[in-house]
N, C-alpha and C positions, 0 to 999 in steps of 0.2 A: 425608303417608304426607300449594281454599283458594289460588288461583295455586298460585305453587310453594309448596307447604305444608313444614311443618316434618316433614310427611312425608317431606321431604328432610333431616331430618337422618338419612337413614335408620333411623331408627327405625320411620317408616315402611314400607321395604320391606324387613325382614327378618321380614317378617311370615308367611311361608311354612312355613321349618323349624324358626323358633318355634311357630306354630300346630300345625305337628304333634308338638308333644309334650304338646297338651291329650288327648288319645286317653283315651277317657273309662276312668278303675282303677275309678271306683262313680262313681252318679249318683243326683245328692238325688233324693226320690220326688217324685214328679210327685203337683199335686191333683187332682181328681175333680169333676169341673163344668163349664158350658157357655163356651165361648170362640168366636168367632165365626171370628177368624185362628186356632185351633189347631185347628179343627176340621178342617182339612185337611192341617193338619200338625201330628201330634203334640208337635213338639220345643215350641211353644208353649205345652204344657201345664207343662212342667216350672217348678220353683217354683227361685229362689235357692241356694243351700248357704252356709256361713256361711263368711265370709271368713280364709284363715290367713295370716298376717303372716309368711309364711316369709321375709320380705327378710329380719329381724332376722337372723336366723344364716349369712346369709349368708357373712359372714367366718371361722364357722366350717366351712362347708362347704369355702370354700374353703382354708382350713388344714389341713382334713382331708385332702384329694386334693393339697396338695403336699407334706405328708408321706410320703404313699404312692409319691406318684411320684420323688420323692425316692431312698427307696426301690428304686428300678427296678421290672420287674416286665413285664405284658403292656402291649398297646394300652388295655385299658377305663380303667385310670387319669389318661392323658393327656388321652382323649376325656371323661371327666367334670369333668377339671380345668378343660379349655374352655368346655365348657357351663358351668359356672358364675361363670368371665373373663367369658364372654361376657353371662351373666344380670347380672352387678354391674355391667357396662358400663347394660345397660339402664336397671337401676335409680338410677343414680348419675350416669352421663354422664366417666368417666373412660377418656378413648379410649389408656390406656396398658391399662387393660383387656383392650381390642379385639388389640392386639399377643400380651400376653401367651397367649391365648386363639390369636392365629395360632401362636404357636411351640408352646404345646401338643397343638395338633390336628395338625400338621406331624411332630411325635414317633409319636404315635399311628400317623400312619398309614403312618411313616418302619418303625413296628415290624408293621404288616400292611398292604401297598399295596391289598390289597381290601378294607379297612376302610370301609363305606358308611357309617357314620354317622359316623366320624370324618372324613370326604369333605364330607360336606354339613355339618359344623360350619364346617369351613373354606370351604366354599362361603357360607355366612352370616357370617364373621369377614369374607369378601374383600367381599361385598358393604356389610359396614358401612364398610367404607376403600372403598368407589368405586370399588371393581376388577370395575367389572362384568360387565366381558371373560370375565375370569380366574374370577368368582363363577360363571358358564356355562361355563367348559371343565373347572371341578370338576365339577359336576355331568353331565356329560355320560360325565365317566369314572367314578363314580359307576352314572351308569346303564348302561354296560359292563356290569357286572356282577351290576345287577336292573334291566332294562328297563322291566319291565310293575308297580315300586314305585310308586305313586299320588301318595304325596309326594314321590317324586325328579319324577314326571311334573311338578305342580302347580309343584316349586322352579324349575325351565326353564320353564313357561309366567309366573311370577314375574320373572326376570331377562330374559324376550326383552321382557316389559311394561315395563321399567327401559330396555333397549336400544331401542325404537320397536318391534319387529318383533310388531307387532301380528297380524298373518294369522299368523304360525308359534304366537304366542298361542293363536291362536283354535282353530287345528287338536289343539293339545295339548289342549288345555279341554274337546273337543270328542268325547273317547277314553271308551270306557265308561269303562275301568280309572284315569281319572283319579280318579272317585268315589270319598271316602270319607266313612268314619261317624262322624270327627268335624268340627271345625271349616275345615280347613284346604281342602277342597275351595272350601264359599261363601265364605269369605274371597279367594280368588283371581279366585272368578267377579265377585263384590263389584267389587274393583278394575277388573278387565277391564270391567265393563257402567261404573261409572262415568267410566272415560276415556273410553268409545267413544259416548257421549253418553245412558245410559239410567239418570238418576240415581234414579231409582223401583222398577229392578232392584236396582242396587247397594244400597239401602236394604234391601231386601228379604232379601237376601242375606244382608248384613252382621247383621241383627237375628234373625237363625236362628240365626249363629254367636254368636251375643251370647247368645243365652237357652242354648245347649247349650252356651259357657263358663261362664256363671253356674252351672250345677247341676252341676257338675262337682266333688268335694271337693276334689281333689289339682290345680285349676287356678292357676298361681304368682297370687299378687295384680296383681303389677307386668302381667302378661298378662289377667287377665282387665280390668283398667282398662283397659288397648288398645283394646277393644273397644269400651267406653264414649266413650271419647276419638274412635274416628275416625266411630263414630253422630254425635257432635257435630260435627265434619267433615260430613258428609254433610247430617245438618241443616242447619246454618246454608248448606250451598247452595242448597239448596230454599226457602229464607228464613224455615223456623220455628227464629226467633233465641230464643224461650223456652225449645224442648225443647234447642238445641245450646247453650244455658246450661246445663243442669239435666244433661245429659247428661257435659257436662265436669264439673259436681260429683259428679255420681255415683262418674263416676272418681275423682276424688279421695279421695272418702266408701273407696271399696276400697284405693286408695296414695297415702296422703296427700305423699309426695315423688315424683307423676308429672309430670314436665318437660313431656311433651307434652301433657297435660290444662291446666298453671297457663299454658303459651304459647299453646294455643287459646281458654281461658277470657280472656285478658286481650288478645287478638285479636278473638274476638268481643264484647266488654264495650267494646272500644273502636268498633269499629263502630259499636257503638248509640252513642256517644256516652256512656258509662257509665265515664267517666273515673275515678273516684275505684277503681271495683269492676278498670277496668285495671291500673291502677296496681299496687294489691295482690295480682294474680294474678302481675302483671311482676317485679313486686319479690320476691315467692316464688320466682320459676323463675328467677331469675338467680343467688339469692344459692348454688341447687343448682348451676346449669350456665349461665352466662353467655354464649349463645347470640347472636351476631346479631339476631335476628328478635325473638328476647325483650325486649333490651336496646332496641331501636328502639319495641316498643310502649310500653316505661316510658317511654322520651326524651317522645315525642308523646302520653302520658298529663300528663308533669309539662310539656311546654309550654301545654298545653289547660287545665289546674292553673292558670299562671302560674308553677310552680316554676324558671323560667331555669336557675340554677345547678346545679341537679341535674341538670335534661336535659341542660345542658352536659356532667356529668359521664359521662352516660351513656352520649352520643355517644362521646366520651375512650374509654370501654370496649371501645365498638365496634371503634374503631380500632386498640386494643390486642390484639383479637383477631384483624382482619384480619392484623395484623403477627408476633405472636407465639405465637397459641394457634390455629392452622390449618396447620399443618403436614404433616398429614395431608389435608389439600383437602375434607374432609369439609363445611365450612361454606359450598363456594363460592357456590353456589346463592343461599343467604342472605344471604352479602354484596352479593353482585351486585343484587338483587331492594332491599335496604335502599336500598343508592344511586341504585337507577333511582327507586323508590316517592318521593326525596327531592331528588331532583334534581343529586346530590354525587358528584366524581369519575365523572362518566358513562363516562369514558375506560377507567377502570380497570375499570368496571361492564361496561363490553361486554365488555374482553380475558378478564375471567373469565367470562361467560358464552359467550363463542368456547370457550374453554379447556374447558368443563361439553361443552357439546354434542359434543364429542371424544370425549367418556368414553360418554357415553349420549344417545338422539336420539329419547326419548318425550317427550310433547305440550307436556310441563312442561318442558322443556328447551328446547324451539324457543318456547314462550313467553317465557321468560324472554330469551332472545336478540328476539324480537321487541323485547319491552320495551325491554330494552335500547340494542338499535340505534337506537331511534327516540329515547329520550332523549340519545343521543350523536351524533344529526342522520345517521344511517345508514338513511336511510330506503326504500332500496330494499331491503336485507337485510330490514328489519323485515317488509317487504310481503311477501314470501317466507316471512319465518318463522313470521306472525302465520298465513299461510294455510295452513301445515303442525302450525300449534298446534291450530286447529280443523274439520281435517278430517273429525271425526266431530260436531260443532258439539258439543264437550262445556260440558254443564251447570254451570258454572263460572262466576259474574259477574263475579270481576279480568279471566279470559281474555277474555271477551266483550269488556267497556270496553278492556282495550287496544287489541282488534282493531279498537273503537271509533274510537280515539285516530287510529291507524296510520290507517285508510279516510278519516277527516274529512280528516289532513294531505293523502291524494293527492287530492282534493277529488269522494273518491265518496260523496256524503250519499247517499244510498239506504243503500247499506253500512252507513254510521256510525251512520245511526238505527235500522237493524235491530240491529247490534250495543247500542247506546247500550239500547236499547228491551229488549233481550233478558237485558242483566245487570240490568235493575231488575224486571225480572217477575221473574227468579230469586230475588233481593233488594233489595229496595227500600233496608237499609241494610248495604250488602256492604261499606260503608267509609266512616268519616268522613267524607272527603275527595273519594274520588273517587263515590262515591254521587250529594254533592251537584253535581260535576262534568261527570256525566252527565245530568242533568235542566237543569243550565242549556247543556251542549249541545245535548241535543236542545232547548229553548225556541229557539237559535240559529236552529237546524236548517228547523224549523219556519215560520220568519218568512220573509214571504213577500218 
């Protein structure tokens, strides 16, 4: 939902018809005193509600509603049985989950085709499998049927931001009737300002919806940690690496089994060079969901360690999962981006990021092909891609250093130093690696 972040494992971008089922049922009292941001905006004043661990019964929830459906019966049974396939996907990372969750939504609305909310379950099922074609032509039929629905509007200006079609974004975004009262509005606007390069909006945004999930009683745990987790996203691009530490603990502090909090926490941990604190965030979020991106930060935690063997082993993972456990292409992104970031199988690394950009053609996607192409000596594609990654110059330091990388090769040092120059004002340490990379670039750069 950070380059291509683990916001790709979509988890980040079902963020939409998730979001609206935070719709506030009661909301903690707000305290009474002077706030200098809440003065202009109420939702600032509200105070926390105390966290309910509903993951635990999750399994009984969902035993419940396959009883029932079992049973036979109308549509709402199926569509609940989904939602909550869909909810232990979240929580767990078990993308049989994700299927199950498609064949129940598919019942539901098999038993009333104008079923909208069993429409837009399945329109968030198709988008967690990368159908994100298909996740917009549910929705679209969906909206056949309530047009002027706020979060059907918000779910299509969601998937055309997954598809590149930014201007059809904007025009949806852009609709009174998109507004709504609780989170799911700013969360969209959120994402939108942050790809289109206005990462001080998106902050903004995102921290509205943050304080009106937090007061929220009946907000799921695993959800209101989202929130937390992608502030800390947003943070560490602005380069306060303190608060986008503290912010991924927080999430944790509310779902201590949140995958995308222990793979950001030990993403940004390794950046700082905080190898020992990577490590342990890696090694939690793998032994949940053995993820690509996760398993890469632990490798280059325990090589930075000296632990050889272990990174040995962990690499092994990787590959086990490019091989075995992606079958649903869910992980492309991640693998492709591992291999480019490392220099391994570049070949393989471009075809799949060819094969990504097929699916969806937002900013993250033609970066990721930049990169790509340019580690697999494709360097006229990259030059192409890198200049359709940052077309709105999004706020981003990986994207920026690449487009770095890409300009120095075609030997436009103008370019390369503005780019170079531009990911270390964001963050000075956006990456072990390529951080220090960029500063002994630009030193090159510079000599006369």
């Amino acid at each position: 939902m950070s380059g291509p972040r683990s916001k790709t494992l979509n988890i980040r971008s079902t963020l939409v018809i998730a979001a609206s089922a935070l719709v506030a049922l009661a909301v903690w009292p707000a305290f009474i005193g002077t706030h200098t941001r809440a003065a202009a905006d109420p939702i600032g004043l509200l105070t926390p509600a105390p966290v309910t661990p509903d993951y635990q019964i999750r399994d009984k929830n969902v035993a419940f509603f396959e009883g029932n459906v079992a049973r036979g019966g109308d549509m709402i049974m199926p569509r609940l049985l989904a939602a909550e396939y869909l909810q232990r996907y979240r929580e767990r990372g078990d993308i049989g989950d994700v299927l199950r969750a498609q064949k129940a939504a598919q019942r539901s609305i098999a038993i009333a085709p104008n079923n909208v909310t069993g429409l837009q379950i399945l329109a968030s099922v198709e988008l967690t499998l990368h159908q994100f074609r298909e996740a917009r032509t549910t929705i679209l039929r969906a909206r056949g049927y309530n047009p002027f629905d706020p979060n059907l509007i918000l779910a299509q200006a969601s998937f055309d931001l997954e598809l590149g079609n930014y201007a059809e974004a904007q025009t949806l975004l852009g609709k009174p009737e998109a507004m709504t009262r609780d989170t799911a509005g700013d969360v969209t606007i959120s994402r939108y300002d942050e790809e289109t390069g206005h990462l001080a909006d998106a902050r903004r945004h995102l921290d509205r919806a943050m304080h009106l999930a937090d007061s929220i009683t009946s907000t799921l745990a695993e959800r209101r940690a989202w929130f937390h987790f992608r502030m800390g996203e947003l943070l560490f691009n602005s380069g306060d690496n303190a608060g986008a530490l503290q912010a991924e603990r927080d999430a944790l502090a509310i779902f201590p089994d949140d995958v995308n909090a222990l793979n950001a926490l030990a993403r940004i941990a390794l950046a700082n060079k905080r190898y020992m604190e990577a490590e342990d965030a890696a090694r939690r979020g793998v032994v949940l969901v053995p993820n690509p991106e996760t398993l890469g930060i632990l490798a280059d935690a325990q090589i930075a360690d000296e632990k050889v063997e272990e990174a040995n082993a962990s690499v092994a993972q990787i590959d086990a999962v490019e091989r075995l456990g992606n079958a649903q292409h869910v992980n492309d992104r991640l693998i492709a981006v591992y291999e480019a970031d490392h220099n391994v199988r570049t070949s393989d690394a471009y075809a799949i990021a060819r094969r990504e950009i097929a699916l969806r053609d937002d900013i993250y996607a033609e970066d990721t092909l930049a990169w790509c192409a340019a580690r697999a000596g494709h360097w006229d594609v990259a030059q192409a891609a890198a200049r359709k990654a940052l077309r709105f110059d999004t706020e981003d330091p990986r994207m920026q250093y690449h487009a770095g990388v890409i300009a120095q090769h075609a030997g436009d040092s103008v370019q390369a130093r503005r780019r170079y120059e531009r990911a270390l004002a964001l963050n000075p340490t956006f990456s072990a690696t390529f951080a220090d990379d960029a500063r002994a670039q630009l030193a090159s750069l510079k000599k006369p």
